[in-house]
C-alpha positions in Angstrom: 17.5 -11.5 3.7 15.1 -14.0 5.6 15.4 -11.5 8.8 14.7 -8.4 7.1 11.5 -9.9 5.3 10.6 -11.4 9.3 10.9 -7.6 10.3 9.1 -6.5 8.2 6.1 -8.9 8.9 6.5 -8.2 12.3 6.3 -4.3 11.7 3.5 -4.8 9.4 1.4 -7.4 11.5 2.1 -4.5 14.8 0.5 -1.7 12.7 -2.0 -3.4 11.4 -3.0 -4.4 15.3 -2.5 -0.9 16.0 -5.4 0.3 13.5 -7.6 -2.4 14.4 -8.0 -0.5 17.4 -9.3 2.6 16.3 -12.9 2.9 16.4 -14.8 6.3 15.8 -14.6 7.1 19.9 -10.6 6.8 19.3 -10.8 9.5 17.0 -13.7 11.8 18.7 -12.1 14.0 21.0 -9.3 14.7 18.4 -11.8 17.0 16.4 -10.3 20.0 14.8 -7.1 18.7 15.8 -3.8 18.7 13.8 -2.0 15.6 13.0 1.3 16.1 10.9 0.9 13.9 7.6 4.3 12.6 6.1 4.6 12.4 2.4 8.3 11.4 2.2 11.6 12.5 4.2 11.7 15.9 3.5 7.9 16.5 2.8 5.2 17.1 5.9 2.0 18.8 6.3 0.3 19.5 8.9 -3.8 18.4 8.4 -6.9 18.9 10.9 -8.9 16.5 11.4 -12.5 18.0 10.3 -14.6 14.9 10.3 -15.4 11.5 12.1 -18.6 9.9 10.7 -19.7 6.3 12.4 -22.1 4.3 9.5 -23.8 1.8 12.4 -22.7 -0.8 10.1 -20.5 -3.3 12.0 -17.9 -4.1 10.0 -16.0 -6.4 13.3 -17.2 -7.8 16.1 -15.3 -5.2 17.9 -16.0 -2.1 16.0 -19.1 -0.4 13.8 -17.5 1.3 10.2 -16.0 5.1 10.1 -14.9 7.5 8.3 -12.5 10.2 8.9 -12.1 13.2 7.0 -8.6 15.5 7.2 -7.9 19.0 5.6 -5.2 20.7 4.7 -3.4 22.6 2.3 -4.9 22.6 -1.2 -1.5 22.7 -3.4 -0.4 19.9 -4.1 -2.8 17.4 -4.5 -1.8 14.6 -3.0 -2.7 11.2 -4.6 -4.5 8.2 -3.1 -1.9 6.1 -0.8 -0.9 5.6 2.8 0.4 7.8 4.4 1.9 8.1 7.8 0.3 10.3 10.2 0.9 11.7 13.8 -0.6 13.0 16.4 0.6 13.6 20.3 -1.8 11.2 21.7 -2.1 8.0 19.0 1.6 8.2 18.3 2.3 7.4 14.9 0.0 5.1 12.2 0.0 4.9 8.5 -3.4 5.1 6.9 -4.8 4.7 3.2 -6.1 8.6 2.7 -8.0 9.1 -0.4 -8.4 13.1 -2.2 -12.0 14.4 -2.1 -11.0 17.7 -3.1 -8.1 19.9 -3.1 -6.6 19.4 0.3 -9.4 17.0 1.9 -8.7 13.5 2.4 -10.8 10.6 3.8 -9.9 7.5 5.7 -12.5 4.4 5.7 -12.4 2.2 8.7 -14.3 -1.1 7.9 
């Protein structure tokens, strides 16, 4: 039990170092490119990624705040959670994606 939990710390604390990364340049030259967004086993969409917006705020030393902005299909709505996403070049992340409207989601980098 006390390795399983240590795994998962250890997975956790690498994808957290893997987002902490990203910045809005990461994310730039993927515009209007797909990225495959996995609900659960048997559930994938594909989603295009339609927006990156940089605020000028710095939210780390390292990095100013983004947004990102992904649509898809429209049906179903998906609700507010992470999701893991994928994409050729970045591999793949999970990422807290939030429904602006039917089949547009947003990501907040702070």
């Amino acid at each position: 039990m006390a390795r399983s939990r240590r795994l998962a710390f250890v997975l956790c604390r690498s994808l957290r170092s893997v987002l902490e990364t990203f910045t809005a340049e990461t994310f730039r030259p993927l515009l209007h490119e797909q990225f495959e967004l996995v609900v659960d086993e048997e559930t994938r969409f594909d989603v295009e990624l339609t927006e990156v917006t940089e605020s000028g705020t710095p939210a780390a030393a390292r990095r100013s705040q983004f947004a990102l902005v992904f649509s898809g299909p429209a049906d179903p709505i998906l609700p507010q959670q992470i999701y893991r996403l994928g994409h050729p070049e970045l591999g793949a992340f999970d990422l807290f994606l939030v429904p602006l409207a039917a089949g547009s989601y947003e990501a907040v980098f702070t």
